[in-house]
N, C-alpha and C positions, 0 to 999 in steps of 0.2 A: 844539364844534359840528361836527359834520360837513356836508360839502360838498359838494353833489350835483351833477353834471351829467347831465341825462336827454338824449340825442340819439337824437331822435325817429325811428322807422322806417315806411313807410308799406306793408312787407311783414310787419310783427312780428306784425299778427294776422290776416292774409291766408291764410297758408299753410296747408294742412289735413295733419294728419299722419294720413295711412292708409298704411298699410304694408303693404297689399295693392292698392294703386293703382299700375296703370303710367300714366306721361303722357309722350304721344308727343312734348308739346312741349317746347320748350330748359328743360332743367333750372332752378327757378327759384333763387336764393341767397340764404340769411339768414342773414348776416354777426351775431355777436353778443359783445360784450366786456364784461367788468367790469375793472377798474382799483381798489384799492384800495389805499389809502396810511395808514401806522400811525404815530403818535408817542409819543414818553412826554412826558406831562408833571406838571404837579403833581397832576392826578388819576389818575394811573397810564399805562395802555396805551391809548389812544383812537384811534378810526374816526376820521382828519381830513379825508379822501378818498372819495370814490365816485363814480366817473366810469361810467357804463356806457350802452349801447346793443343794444336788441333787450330778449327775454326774459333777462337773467340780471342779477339782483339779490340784496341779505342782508339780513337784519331786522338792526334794533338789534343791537349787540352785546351779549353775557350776561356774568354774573362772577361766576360761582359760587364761585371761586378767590380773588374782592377784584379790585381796579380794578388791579391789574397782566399782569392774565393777561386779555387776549378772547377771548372763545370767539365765533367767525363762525359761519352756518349759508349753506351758499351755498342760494341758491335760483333753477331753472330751469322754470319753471310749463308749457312743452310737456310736459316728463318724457323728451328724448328727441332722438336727432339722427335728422334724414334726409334725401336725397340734397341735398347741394348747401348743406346747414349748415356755419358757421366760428365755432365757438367760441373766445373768448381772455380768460384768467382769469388778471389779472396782479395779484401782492401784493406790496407795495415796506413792508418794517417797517424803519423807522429805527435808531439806535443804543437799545438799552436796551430795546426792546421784546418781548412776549410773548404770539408768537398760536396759538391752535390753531382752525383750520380744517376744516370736516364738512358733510356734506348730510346732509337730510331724508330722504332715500330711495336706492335704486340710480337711476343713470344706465342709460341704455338708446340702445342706436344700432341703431334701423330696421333694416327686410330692403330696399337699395337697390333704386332704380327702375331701368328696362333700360338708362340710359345711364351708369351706373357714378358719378355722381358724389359729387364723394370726401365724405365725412361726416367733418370735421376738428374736433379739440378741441387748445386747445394751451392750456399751464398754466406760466407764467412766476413761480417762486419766487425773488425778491430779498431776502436777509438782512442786515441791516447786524452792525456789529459789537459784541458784545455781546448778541446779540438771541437768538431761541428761536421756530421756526417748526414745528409739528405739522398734516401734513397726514395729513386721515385722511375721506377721503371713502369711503362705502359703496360696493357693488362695483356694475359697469360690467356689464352684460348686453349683450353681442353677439349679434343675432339673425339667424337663420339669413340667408346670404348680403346681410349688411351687409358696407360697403366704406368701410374706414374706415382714419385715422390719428390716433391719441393719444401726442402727445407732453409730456412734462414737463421741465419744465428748470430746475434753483435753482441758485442764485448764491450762495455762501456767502461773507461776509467773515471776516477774520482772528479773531476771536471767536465767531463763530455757530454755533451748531448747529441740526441738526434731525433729528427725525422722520417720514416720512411710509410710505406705503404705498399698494400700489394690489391690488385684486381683481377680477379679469375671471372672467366665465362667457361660455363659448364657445357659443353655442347654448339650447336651451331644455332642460335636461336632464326638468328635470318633467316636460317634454310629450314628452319622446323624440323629439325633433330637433333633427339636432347641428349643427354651423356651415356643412353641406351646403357650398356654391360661394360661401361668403366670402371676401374679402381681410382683413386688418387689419396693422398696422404698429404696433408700440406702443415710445416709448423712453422710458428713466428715464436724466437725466445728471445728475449733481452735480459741481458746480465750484469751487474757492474758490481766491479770489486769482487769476483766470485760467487757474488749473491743474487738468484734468481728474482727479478723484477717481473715479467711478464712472459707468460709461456700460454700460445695458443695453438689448439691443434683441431683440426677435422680430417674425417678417414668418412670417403665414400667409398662402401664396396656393397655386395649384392644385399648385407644384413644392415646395414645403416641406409639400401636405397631412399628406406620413404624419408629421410631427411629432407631430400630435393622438394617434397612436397607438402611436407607438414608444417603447419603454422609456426612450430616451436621451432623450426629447420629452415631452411630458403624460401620456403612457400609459395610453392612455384617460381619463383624467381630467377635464373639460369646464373645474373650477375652475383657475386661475392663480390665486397669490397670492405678490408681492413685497413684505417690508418692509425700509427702510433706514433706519439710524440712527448719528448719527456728528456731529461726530468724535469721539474719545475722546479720552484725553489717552493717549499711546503708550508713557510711564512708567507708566502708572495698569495693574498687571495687572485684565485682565479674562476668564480662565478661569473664572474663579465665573459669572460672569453668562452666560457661553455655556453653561456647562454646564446651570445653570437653564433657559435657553430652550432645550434640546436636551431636556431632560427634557418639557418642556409638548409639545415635537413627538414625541416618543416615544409619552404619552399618549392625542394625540387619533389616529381612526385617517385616518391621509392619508400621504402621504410627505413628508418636510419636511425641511427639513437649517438647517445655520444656518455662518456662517461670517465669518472678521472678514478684509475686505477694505481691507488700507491702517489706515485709523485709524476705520472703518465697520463697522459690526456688521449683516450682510444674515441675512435668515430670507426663506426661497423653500417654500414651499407648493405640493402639488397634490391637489384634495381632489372630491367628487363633490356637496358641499353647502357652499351659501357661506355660510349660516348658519354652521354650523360652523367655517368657514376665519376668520370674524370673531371665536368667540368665541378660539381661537389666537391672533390676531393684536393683538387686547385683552388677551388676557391677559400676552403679550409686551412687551405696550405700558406694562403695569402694575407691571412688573418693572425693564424698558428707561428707563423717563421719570427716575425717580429716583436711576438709576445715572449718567444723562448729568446732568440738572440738577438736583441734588439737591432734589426738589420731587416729593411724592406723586401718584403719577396721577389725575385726576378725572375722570372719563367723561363727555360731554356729556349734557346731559339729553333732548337729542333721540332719546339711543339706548333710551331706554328705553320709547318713545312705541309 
């Protein structure tokens, strides 16, 4: 049985998201969390947990896999941050568990209101030991001067692995409008046993613009696309498997590289269509899942919708 706790907001369906609205008055705040907690037990991998408030909620979990493996779908029914949002998406899987994590759609963060305020998402990945966490939500759409910070942060214990990835579009390329007088701030850390494994970060604002455009920076490329995967075991040679996912970035046309950091296997992407940058980063994924837990990749069935 899963456990819900709904704490009720009396701004959750107040707020009007137009993104061509200025409001002169004090920025309003919609604070909004999920909390999700995993256990194994005799029927496999189970939702025991759901604690949340505001818009962000998940359907039943799926098992296309069998009852040890859940497949999440988060769900956020605005579609979207804007000024003055705090998003906090925490997963805590116990010992022995096995989740993979996804949305229905891209995420979207607003062109901010004149008072700059901040559009925050923070995504707290706790692994216990033994366990197996794939985060792979669709890509994050930055619209033209949104101001924002997207932080991630997993906890890995002395067994755990995982997978995740993140894909951002800077701007609206379809429409040909790029990230004009945005901020954003985005970091990916991994951590296990207390000890920092991988910490990445980029900060666009008006003194780091030519990033977007310099060779050593995006280069002109609107897409971002980071995956990380890990840990491996550091006796286990893994040049086969990098040079496979070097080939797949060879193939598609983007720049992409790939590289083993520590006991982590990173693939860095920058591409002009994110369609595209997804099906690379599936296809990585496909390769990548089996080599870490010996377990064929299953694609969620939302991706096919």
């Amino acid at each position: 049985m899963i456990e819900h706790t709904n704490i009720a907001s009396n701004s959750v369906f107040s707020q009007e998201v137009n993104v061509s609205h200025v409001d002169s008055e004090k920025a309003s705040q919609w604070p909004a969390f999920l909390t999700l907690g995993f256990l194994k037990t005799s029927r496999g991998t189970v939702l025991k947990t759901c604690d949340h408030k505001g818009p962000l909620y998940v359907q039943k979990p799926f098992y296309p896999e069998g009852a040890d493996i859940a497949h999440i779908y988060l769900l956020h029914p605005p579609g979207g941050l804007v000024s003055g949002d705090r998003l906090t998406i925490t997963a805590n899987l116990a010992e022995n568990t096995q989740v993979l994590i996804t949305t229905p759609g891209a995420g979207r963060v607003y062109r901010a209101r004149s008072d700059k305020a901040l559009q925050h998402q923070v995504t707290q990945l706790n692994v216990a030991d033994n366990s197996i966490l794939e985060w792979l939500p669709q890509e994050t759409i930055l619209y033209p001067n949104a101001h924002t910070r997207l932080e991630n942060k997993v906890e890995l214990a002395d067994g755990a692995k995982f997978i995740g990835w993140e894909i951002t579009c800077f701007g609206l390329p379809a429409n040909q409008k790029d990230f004009a007088e945005g901020y954003a701030e985005q970091g990916f850390q991994i951590r296990q046993n207390n000890r920092l494994k991988v910490r990445e970060r980029l900060v666009v604002d008006n003194t780091t613009k030519r990033l977007l455009q310099a060779k050593a920076g995006l280069n002109n490329q609107p897409i971002n696309g980071l995956m990380i995967a890990g840990p491996f075991a550091l006796d286990v040679p893994q040049d086969e498997l990098i040079e496979t996912l070097r080939s797949y970035c060879r193939d598609h046309v983007s720049t992409s590289g790939v590289s083993l950091v520590g006991d982590f296997i990173i693939v860095r992407s920058l591409h002009n269509d994110s369609e595209q940058m997804k099906q690379l980063f599936t296809q990585c994924w496909l390769s990548i899942r089996p080599a870490l837990t010996g377990q064929k990749a299953c694609p969620p069935r939302i991706w096919a919708t």
